[in-house]
N, C-alpha and C positions, 0 to 999 in steps of 0.2 A: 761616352763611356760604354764600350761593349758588356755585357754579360753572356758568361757562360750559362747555359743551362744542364743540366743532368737529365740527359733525355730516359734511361733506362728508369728514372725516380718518374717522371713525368708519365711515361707510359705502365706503370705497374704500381702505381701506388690507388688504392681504392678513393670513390668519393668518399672526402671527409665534413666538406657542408654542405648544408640544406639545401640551400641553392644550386652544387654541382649535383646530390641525388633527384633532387626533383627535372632539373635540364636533361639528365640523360634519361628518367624514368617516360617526360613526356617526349624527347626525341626516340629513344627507343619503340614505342606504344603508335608514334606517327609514324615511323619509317616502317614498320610490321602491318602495317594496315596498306599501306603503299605499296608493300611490297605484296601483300597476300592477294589482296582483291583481283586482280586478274587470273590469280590459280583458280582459286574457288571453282571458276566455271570450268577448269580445264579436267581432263578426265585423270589426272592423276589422286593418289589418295588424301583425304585431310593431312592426316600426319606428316606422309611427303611434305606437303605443300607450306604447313607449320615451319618446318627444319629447312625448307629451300626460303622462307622469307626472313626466318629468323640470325640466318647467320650474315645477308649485309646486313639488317638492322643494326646486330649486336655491333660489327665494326663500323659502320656510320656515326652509330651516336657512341662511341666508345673515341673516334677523331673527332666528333665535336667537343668532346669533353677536354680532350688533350689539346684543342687551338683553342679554347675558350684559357685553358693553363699557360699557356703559351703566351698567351694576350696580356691576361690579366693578373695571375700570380706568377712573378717572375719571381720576385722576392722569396717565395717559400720553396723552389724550384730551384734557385742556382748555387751554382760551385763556388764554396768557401776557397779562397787563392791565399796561398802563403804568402 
């Protein structure tokens, strides 16, 4: 049996359990650290360097969130079919 999924619900609807806020808070907080530590020494400014790591972060763990959805709640994710 195929299911439909509602991709635009999948991708825009906020963490609503513990578990999906806690996964993206600690993927988020890992990929920022991953991503920053090599600026740090480079001569551009903090700030800069904040906003150049912070925006893969955010879309990393904002796709882990969405294939963790994808995986595991399909059920609250798909298309009621007439």
């Amino acid at each position: 049996m195929k299911v439909k999924i509602d991709i635009m619900k999948i991708f825009t609807t906020p963490p609503s359990t513990m578990f999906e806020r806690v996964s993206l808070f600690l993927m988020l907080a890992i990929t920022f650290i991953i991503f920053f530590s090599p600026l740090r020494f480079s001569k551009i400014s903090p700030l800069e360097a904040a906003l150049t790591a912070a925006l893969p972060s955010l879309s990393i763990s904002w796709g882990w969130i969405v294939l963790l959805r994808s995986l595991f709640r399909k059920k609250d994710f798909s298309i009621k079919e007439k």
